[in-house]
mmCIF file of the N, C-alpha and C atoms, coordinates in Angstrom:
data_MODEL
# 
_entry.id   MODEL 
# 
loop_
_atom_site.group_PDB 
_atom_site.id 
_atom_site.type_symbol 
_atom_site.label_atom_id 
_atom_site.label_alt_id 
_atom_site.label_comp_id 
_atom_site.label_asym_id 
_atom_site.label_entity_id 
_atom_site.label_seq_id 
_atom_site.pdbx_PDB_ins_code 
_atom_site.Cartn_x 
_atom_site.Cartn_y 
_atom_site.Cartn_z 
_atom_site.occupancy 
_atom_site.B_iso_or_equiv 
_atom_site.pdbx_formal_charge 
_atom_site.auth_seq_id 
_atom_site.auth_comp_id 
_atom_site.auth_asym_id 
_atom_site.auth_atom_id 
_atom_site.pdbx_PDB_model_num 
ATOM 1   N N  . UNK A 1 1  ? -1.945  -3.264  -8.139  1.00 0.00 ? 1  UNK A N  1 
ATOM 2   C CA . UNK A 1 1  ? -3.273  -3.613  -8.590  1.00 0.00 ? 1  UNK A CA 1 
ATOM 3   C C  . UNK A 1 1  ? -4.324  -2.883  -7.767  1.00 0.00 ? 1  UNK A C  1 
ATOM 4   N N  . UNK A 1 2  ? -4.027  -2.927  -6.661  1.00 0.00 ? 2  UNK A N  1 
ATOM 5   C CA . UNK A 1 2  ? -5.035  -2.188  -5.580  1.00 0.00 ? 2  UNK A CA 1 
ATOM 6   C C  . UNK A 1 2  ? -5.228  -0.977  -5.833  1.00 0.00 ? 2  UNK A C  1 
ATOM 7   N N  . UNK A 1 3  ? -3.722  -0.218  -5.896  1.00 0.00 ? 3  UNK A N  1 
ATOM 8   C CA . UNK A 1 3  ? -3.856  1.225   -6.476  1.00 0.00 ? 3  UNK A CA 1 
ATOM 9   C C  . UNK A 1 3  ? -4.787  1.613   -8.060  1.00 0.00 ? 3  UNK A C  1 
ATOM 10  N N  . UNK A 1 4  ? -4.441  0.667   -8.250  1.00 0.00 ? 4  UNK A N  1 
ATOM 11  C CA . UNK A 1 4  ? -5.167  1.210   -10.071 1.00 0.00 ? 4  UNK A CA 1 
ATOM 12  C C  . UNK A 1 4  ? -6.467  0.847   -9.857  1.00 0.00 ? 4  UNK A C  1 
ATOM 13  N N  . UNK A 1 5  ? -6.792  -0.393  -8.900  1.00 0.00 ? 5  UNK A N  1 
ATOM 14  C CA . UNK A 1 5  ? -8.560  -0.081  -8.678  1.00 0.00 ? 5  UNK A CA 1 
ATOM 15  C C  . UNK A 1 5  ? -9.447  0.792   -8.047  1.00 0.00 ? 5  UNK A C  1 
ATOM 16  N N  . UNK A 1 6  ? -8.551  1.632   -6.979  1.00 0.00 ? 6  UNK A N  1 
ATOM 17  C CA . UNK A 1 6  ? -8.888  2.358   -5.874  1.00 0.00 ? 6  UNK A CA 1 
ATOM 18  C C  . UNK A 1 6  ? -9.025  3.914   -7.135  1.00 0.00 ? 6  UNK A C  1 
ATOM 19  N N  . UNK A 1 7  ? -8.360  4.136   -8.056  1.00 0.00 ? 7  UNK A N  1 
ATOM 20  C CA . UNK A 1 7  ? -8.170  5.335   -9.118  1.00 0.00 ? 7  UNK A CA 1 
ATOM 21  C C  . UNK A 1 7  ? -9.919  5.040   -9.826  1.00 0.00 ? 7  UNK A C  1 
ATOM 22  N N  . UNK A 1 8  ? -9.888  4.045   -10.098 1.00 0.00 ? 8  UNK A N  1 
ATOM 23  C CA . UNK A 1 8  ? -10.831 3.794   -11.418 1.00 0.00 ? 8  UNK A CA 1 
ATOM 24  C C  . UNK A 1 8  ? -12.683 3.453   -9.822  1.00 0.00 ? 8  UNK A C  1 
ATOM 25  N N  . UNK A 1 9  ? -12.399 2.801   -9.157  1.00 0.00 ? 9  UNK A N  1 
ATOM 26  C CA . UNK A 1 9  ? -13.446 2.346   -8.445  1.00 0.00 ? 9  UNK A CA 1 
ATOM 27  C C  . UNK A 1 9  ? -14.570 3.576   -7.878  1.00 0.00 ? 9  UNK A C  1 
ATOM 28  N N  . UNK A 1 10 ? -14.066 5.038   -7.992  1.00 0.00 ? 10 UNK A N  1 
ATOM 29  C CA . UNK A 1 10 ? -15.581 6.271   -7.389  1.00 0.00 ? 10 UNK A CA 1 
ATOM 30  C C  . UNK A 1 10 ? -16.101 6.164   -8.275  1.00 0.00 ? 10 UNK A C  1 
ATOM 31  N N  . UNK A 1 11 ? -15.923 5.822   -9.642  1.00 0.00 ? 11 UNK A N  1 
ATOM 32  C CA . UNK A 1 11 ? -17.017 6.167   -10.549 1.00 0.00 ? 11 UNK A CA 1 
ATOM 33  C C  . UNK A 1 11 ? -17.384 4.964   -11.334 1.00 0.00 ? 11 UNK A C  1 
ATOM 34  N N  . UNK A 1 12 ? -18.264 4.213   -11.224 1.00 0.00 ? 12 UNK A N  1 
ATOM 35  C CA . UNK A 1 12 ? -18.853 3.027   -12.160 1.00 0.00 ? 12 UNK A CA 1 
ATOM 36  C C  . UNK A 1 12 ? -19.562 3.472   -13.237 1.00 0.00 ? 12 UNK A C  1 
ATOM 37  N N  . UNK A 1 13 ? -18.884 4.359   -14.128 1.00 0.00 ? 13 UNK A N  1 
ATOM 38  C CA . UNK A 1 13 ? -19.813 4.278   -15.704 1.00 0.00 ? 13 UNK A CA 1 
ATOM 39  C C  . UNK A 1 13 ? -19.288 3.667   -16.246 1.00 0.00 ? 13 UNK A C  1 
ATOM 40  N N  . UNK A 1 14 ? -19.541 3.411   -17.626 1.00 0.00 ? 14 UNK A N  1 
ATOM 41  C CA . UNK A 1 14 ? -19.156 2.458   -18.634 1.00 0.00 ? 14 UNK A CA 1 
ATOM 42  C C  . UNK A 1 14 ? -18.069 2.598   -18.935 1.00 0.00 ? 14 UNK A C  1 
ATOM 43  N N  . UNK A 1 15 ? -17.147 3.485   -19.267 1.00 0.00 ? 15 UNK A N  1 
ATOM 44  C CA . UNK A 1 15 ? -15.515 4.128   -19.137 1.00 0.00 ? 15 UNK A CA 1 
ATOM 45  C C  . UNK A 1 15 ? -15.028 3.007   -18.560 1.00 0.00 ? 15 UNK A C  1 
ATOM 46  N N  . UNK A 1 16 ? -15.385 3.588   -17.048 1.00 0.00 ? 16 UNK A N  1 
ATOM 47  C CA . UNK A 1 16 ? -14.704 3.055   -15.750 1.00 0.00 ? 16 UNK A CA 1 
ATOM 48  C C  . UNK A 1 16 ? -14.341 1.425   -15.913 1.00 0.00 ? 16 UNK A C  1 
ATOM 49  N N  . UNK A 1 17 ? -15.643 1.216   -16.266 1.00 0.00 ? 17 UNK A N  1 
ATOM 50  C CA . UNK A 1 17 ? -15.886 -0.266  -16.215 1.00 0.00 ? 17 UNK A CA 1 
ATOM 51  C C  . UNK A 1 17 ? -14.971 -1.075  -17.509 1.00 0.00 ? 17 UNK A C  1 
ATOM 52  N N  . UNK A 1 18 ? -15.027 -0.339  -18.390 1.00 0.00 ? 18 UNK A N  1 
ATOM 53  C CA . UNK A 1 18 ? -14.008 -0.697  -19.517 1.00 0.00 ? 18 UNK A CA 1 
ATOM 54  C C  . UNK A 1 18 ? -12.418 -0.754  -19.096 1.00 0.00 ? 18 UNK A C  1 
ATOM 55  N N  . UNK A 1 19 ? -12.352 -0.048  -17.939 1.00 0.00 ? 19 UNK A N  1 
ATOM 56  C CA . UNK A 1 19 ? -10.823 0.673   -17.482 1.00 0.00 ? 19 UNK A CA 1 
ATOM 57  C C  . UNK A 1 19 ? -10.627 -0.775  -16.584 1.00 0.00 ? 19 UNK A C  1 
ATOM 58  N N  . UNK A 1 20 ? -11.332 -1.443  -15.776 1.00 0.00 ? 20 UNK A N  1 
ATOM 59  C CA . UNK A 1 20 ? -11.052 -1.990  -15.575 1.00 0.00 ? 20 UNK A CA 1 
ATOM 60  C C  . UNK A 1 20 ? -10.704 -3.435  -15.603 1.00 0.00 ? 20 UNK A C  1 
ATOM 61  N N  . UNK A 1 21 ? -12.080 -3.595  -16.625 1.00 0.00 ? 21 UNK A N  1 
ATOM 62  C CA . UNK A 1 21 ? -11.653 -5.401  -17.549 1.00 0.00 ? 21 UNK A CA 1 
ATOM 63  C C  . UNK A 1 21 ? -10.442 -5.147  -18.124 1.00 0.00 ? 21 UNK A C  1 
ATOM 64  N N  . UNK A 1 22 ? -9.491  -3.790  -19.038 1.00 0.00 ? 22 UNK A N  1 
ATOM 65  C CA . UNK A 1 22 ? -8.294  -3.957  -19.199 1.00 0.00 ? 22 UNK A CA 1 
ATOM 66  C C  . UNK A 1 22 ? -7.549  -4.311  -18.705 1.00 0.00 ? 22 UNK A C  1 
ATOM 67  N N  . UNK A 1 23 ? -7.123  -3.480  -17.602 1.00 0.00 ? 23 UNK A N  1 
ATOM 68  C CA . UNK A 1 23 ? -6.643  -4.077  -16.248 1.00 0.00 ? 23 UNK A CA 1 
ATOM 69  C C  . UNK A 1 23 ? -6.843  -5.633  -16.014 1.00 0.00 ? 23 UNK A C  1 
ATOM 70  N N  . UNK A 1 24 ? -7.778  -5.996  -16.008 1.00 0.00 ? 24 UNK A N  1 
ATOM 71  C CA . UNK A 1 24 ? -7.827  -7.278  -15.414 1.00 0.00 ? 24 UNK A CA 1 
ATOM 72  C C  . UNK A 1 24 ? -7.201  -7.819  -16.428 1.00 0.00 ? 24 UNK A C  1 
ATOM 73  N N  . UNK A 1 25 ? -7.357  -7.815  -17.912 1.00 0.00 ? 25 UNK A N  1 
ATOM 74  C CA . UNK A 1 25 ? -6.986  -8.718  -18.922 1.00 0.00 ? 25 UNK A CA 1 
ATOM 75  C C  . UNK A 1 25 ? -5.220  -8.575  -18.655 1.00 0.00 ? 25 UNK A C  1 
ATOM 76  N N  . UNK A 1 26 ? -4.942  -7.552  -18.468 1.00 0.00 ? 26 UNK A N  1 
ATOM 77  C CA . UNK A 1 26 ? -3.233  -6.950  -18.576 1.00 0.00 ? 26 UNK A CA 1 
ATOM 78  C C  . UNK A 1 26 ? -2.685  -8.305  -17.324 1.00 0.00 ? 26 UNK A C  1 
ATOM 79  N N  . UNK A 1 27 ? -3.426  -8.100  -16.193 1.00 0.00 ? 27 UNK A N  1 
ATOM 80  C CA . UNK A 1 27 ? -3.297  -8.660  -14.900 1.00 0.00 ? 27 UNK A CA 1 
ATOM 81  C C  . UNK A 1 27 ? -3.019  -10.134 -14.836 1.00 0.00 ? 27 UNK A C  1 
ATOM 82  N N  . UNK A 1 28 ? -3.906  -10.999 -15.698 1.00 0.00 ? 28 UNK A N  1 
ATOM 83  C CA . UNK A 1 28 ? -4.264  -12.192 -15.903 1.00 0.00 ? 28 UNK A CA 1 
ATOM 84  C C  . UNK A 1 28 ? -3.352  -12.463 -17.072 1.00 0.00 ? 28 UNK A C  1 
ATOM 85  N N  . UNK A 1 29 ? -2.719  -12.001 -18.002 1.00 0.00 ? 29 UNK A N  1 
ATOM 86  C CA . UNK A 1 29 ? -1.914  -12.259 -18.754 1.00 0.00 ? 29 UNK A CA 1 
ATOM 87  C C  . UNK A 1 29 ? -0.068  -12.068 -18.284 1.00 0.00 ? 29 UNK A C  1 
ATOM 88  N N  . UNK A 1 30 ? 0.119   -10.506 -17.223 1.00 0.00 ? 30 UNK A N  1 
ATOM 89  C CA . UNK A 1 30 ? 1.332   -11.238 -16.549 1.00 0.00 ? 30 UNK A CA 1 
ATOM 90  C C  . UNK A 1 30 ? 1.338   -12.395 -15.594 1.00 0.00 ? 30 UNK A C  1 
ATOM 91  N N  . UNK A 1 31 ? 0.226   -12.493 -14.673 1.00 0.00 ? 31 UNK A N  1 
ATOM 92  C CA . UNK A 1 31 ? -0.067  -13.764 -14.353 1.00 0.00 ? 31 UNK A CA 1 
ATOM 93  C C  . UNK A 1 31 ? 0.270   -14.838 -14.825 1.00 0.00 ? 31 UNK A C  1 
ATOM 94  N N  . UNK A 1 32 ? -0.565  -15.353 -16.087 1.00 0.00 ? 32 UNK A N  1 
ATOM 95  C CA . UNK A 1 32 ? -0.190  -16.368 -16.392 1.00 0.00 ? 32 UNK A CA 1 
ATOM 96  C C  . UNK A 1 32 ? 1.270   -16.721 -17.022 1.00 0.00 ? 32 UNK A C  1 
ATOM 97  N N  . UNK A 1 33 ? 1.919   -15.644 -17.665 1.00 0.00 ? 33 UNK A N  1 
ATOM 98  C CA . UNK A 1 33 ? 3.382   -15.343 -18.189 1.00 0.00 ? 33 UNK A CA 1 
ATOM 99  C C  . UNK A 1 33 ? 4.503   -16.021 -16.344 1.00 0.00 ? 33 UNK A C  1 
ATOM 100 N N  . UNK A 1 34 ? 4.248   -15.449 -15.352 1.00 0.00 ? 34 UNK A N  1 
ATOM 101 C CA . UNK A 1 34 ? 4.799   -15.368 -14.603 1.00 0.00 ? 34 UNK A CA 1 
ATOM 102 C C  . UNK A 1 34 ? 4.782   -16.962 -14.053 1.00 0.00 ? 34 UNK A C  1 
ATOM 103 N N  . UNK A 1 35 ? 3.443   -17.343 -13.629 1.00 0.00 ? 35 UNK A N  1 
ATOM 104 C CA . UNK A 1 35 ? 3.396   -18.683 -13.278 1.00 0.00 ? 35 UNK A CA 1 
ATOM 105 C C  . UNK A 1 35 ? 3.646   -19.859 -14.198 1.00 0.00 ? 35 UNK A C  1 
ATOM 106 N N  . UNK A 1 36 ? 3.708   -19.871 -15.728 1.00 0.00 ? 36 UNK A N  1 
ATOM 107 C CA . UNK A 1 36 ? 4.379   -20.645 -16.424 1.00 0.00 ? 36 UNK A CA 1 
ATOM 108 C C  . UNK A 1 36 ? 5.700   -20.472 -16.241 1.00 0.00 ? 36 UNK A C  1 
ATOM 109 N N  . UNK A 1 37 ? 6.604   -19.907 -16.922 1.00 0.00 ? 37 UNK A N  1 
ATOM 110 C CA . UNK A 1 37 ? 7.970   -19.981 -16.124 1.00 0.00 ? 37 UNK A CA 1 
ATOM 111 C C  . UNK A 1 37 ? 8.296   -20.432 -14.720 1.00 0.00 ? 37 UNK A C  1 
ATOM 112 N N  . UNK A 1 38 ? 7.514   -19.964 -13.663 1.00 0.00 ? 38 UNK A N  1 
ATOM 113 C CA . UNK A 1 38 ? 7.990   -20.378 -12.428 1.00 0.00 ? 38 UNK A CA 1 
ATOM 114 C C  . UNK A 1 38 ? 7.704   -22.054 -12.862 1.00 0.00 ? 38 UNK A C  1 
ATOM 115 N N  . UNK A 1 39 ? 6.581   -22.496 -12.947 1.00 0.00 ? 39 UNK A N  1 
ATOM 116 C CA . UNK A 1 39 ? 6.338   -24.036 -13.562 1.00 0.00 ? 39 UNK A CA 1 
ATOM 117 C C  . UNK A 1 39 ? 7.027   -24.484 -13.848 1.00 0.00 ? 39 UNK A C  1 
ATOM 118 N N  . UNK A 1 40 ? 7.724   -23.865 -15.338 1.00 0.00 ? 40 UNK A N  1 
ATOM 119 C CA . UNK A 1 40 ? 9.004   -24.520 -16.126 1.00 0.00 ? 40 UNK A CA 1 
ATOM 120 C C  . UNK A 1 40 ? 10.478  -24.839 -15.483 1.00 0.00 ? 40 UNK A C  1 
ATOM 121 N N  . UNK A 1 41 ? 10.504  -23.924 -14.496 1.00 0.00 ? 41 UNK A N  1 
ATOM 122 C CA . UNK A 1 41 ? 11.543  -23.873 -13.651 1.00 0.00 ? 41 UNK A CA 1 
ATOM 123 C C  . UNK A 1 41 ? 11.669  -24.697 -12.604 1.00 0.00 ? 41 UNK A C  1 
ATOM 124 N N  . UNK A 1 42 ? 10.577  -24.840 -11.801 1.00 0.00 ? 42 UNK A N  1 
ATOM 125 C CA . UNK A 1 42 ? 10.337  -25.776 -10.716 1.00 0.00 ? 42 UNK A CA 1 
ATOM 126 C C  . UNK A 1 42 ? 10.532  -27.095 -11.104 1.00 0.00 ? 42 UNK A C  1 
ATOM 127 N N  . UNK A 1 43 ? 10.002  -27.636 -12.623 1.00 0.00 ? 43 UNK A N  1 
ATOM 128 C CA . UNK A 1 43 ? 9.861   -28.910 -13.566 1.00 0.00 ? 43 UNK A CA 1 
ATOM 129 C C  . UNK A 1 43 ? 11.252  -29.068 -13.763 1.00 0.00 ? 43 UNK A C  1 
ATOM 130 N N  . UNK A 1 44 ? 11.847  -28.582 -13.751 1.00 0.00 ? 44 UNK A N  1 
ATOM 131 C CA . UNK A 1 44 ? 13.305  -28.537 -14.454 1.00 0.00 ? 44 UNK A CA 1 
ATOM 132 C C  . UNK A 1 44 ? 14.103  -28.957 -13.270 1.00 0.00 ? 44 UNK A C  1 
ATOM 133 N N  . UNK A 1 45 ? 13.815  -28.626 -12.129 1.00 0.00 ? 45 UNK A N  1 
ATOM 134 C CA . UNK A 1 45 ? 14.796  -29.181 -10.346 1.00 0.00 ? 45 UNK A CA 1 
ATOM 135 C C  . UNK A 1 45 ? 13.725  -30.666 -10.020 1.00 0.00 ? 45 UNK A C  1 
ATOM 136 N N  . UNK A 1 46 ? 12.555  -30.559 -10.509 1.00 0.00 ? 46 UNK A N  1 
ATOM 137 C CA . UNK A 1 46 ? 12.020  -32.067 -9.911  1.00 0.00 ? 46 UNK A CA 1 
ATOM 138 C C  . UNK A 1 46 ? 10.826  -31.945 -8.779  1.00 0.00 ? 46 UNK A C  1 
ATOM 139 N N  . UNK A 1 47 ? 10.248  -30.294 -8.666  1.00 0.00 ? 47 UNK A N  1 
ATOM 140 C CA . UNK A 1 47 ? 10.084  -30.085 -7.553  1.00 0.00 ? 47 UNK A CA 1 
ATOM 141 C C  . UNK A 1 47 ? 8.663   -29.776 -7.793  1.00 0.00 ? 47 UNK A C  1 
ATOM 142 N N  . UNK A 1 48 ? 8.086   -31.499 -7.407  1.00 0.00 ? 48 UNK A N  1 
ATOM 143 C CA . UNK A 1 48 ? 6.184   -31.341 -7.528  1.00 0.00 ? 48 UNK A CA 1 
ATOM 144 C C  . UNK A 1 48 ? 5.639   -30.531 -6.748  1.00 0.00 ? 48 UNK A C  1 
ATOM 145 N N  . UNK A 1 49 ? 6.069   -30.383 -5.900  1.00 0.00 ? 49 UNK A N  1 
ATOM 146 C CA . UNK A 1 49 ? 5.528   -30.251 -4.108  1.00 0.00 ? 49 UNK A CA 1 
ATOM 147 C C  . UNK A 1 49 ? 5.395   -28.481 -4.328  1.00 0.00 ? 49 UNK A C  1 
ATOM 148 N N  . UNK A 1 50 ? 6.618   -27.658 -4.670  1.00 0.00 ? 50 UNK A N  1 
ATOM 149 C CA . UNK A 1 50 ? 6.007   -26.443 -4.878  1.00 0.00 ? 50 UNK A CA 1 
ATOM 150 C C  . UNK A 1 50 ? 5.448   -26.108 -5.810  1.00 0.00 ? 50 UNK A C  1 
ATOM 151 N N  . UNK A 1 51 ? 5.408   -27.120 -7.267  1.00 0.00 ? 51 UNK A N  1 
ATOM 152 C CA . UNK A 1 51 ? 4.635   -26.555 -8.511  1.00 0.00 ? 51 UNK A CA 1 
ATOM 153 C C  . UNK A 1 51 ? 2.765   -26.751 -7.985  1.00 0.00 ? 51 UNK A C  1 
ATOM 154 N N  . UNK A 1 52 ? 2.593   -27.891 -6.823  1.00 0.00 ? 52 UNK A N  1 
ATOM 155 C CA . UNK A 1 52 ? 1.222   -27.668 -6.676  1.00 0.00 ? 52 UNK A CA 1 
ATOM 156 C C  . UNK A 1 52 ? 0.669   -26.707 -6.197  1.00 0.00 ? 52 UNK A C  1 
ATOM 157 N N  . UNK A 1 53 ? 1.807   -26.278 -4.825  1.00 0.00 ? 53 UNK A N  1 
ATOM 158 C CA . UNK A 1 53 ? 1.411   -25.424 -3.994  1.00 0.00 ? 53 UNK A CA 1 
ATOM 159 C C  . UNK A 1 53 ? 1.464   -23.835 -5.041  1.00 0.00 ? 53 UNK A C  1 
ATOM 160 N N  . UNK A 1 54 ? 1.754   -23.209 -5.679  1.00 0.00 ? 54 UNK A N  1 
ATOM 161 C CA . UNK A 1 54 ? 2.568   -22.505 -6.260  1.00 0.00 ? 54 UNK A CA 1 
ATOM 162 C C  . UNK A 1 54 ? 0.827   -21.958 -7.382  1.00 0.00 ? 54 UNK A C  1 
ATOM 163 N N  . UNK A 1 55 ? 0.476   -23.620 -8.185  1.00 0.00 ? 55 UNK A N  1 
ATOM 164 C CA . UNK A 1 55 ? -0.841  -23.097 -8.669  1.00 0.00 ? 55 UNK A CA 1 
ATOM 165 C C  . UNK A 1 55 ? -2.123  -22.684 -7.952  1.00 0.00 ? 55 UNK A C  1 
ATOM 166 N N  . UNK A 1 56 ? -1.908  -23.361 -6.819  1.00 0.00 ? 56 UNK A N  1 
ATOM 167 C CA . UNK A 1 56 ? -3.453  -23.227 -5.559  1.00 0.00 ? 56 UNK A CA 1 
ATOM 168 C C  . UNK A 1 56 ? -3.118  -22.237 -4.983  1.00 0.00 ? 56 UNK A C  1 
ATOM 169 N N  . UNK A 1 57 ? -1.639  -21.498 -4.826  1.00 0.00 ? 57 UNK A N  1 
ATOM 170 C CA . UNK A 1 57 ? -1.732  -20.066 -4.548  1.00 0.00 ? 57 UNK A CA 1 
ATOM 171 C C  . UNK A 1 57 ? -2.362  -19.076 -5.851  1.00 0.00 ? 57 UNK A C  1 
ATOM 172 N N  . UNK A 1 58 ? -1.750  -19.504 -6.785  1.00 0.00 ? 58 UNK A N  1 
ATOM 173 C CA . UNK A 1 58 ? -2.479  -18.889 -7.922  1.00 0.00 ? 58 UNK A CA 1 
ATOM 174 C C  . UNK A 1 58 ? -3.593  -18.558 -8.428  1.00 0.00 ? 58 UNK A C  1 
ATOM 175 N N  . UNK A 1 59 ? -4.287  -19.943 -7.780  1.00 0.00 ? 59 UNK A N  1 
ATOM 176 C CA . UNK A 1 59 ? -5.780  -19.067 -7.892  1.00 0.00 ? 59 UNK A CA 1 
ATOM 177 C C  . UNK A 1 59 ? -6.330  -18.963 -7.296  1.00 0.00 ? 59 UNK A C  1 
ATOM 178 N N  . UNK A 1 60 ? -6.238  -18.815 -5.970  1.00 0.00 ? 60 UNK A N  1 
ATOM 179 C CA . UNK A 1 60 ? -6.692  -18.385 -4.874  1.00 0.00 ? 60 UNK A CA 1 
ATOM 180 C C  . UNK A 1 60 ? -6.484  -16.651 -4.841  1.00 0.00 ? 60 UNK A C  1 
ATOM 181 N N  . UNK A 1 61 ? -5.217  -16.281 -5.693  1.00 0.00 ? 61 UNK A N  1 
ATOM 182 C CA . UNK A 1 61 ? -5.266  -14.866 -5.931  1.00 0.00 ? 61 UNK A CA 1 
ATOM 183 C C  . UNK A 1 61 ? -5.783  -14.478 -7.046  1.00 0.00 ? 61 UNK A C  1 
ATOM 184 N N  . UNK A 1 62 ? -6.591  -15.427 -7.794  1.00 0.00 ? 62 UNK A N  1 
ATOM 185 C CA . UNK A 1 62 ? -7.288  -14.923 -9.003  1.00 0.00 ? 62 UNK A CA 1 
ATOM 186 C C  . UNK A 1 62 ? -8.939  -14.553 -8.150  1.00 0.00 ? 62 UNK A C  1 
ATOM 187 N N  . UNK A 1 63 ? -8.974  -15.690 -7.622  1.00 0.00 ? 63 UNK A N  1 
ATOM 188 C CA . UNK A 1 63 ? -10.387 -15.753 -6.818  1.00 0.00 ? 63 UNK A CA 1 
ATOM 189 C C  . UNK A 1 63 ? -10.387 -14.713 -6.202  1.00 0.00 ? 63 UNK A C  1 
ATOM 190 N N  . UNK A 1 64 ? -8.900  -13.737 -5.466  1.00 0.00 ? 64 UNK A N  1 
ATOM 191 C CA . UNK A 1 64 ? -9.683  -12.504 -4.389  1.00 0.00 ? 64 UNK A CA 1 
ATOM 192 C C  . UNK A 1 64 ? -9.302  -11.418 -5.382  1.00 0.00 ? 64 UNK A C  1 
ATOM 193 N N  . UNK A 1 65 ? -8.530  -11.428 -6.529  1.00 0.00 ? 65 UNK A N  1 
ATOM 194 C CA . UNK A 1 65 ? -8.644  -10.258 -7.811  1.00 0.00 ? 65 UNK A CA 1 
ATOM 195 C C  . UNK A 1 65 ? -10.258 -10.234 -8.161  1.00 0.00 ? 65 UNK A C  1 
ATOM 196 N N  . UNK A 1 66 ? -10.769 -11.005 -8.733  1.00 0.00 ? 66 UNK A N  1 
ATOM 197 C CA . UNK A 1 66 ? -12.533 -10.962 -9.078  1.00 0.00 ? 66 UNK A CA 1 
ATOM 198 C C  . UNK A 1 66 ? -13.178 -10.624 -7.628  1.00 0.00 ? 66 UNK A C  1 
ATOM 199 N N  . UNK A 1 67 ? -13.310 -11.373 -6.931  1.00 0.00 ? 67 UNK A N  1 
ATOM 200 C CA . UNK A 1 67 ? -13.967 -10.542 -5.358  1.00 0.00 ? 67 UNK A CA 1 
ATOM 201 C C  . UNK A 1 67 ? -13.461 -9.349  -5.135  1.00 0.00 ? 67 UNK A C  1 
ATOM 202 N N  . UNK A 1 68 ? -12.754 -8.596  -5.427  1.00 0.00 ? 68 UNK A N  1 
ATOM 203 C CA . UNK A 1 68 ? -12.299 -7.127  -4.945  1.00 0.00 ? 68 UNK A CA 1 
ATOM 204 C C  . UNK A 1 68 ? -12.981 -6.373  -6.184  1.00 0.00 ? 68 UNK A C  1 
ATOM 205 N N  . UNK A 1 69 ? -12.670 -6.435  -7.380  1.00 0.00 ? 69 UNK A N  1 
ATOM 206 C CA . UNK A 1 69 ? -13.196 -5.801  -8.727  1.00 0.00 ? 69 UNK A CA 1 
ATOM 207 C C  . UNK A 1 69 ? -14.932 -5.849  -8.510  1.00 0.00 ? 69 UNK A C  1 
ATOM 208 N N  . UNK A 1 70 ? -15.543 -7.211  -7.950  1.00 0.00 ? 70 UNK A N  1 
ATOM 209 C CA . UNK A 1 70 ? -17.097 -7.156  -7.479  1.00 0.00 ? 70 UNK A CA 1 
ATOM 210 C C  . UNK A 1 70 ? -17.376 -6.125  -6.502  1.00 0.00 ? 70 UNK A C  1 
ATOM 211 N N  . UNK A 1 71 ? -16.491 -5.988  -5.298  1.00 0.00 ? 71 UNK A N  1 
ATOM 212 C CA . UNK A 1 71 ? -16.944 -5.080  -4.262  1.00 0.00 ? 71 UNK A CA 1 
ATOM 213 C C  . UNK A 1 71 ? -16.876 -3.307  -4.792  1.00 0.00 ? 71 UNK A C  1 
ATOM 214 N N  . UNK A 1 72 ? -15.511 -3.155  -5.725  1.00 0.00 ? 72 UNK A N  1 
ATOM 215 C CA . UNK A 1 72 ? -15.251 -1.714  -6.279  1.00 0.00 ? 72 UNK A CA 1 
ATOM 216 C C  . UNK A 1 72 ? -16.403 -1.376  -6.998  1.00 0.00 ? 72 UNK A C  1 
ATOM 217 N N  . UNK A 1 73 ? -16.985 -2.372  -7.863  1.00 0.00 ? 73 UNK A N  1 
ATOM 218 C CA . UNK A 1 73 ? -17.619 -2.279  -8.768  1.00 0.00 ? 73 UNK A CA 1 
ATOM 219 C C  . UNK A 1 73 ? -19.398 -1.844  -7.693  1.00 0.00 ? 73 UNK A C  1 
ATOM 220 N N  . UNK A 1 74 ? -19.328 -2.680  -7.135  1.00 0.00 ? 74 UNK A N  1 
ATOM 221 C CA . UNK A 1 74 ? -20.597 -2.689  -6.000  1.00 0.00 ? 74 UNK A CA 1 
ATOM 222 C C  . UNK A 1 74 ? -21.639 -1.460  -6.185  1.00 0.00 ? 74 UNK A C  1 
# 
């Protein structure tokens, strides 16, 4: 992810900027693909304790994906 922002981030024209809400949409959709299954899986052994921890990691890395795309974008 870093790499494909660091490609697209010297130049902020409208392109660029298109190049990268894709990205983000692509990003946020294996995301969410990835953390449902892990969910389904965790639900399936009984195991609350990492399905909480597991989403509050989750978006805590959504929260520093948008703060990094703000600073490239800057």
């Amino acid at each position: 992810m870093l790499y494909c922002l660091s490609q697209i981030a010297p130049q902020t024209n409208q392109v660029k900027i298109e190049q990268i809400q894709v990205h983000q949409k692509q990003l946020k959709k294996g995301c969410a693909r990835f953390l449902m299954a892990t969910v389904i899986d965790l639900a399936k052994n009984n195991n609350l304790h990492s399905i909480f921890f597991l989403i509050m990691h989750h978006l805590n890395f959504m929260k520093n994906m948008v703060f990094h795309m703000l600073l490239c974008l800057g």
